[in-house]
N, C-alpha and C positions, 0 to 999 in steps of 0.2 A: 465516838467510835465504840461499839459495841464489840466486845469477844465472841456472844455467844448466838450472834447468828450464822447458824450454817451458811453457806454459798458453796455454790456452783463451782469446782474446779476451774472448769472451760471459763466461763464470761462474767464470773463473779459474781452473779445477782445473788440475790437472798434466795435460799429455797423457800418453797410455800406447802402448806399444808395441803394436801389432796384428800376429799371426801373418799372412804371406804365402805363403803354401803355394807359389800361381801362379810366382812368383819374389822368388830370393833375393836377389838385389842392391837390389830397390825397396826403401827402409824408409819405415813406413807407422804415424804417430800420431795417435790420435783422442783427442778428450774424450770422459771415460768415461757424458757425457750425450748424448753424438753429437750435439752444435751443433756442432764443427770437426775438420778431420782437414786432415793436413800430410803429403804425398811427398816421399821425397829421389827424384832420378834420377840415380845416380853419371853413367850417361852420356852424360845431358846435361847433368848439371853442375847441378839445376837444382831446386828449391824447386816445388810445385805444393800450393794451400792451396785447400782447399774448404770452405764455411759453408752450416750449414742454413737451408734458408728456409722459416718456417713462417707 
């Protein structure tokens, strides 16, 4: 069992990493079902988590 893989609220997978072409600093993990995806913002320091609403 791993601690430190993020997962998915909703269905538990592992997030995954998503390619950010626009830029390189944002890092950018979705569940590979797209119910949730998670932004780092090195400069703001700062966590932004968005859930599907269906």
């Amino acid at each position: 069992m791993n601690f430190f893989k993020e997962k998915c609220p909703h269905c538990k997978e592992i997030l995954q990493l998503k390619n950010n072409p626009d830029s390189k600093s944002i890092i950018i993990k979705e569940c590979p079902a797209g119910h949730y995806q998670k932004e780092f913002h090195p400069a703001l320091e700062t966590y932004i988590e968005s859930h599907k609403v269906s």
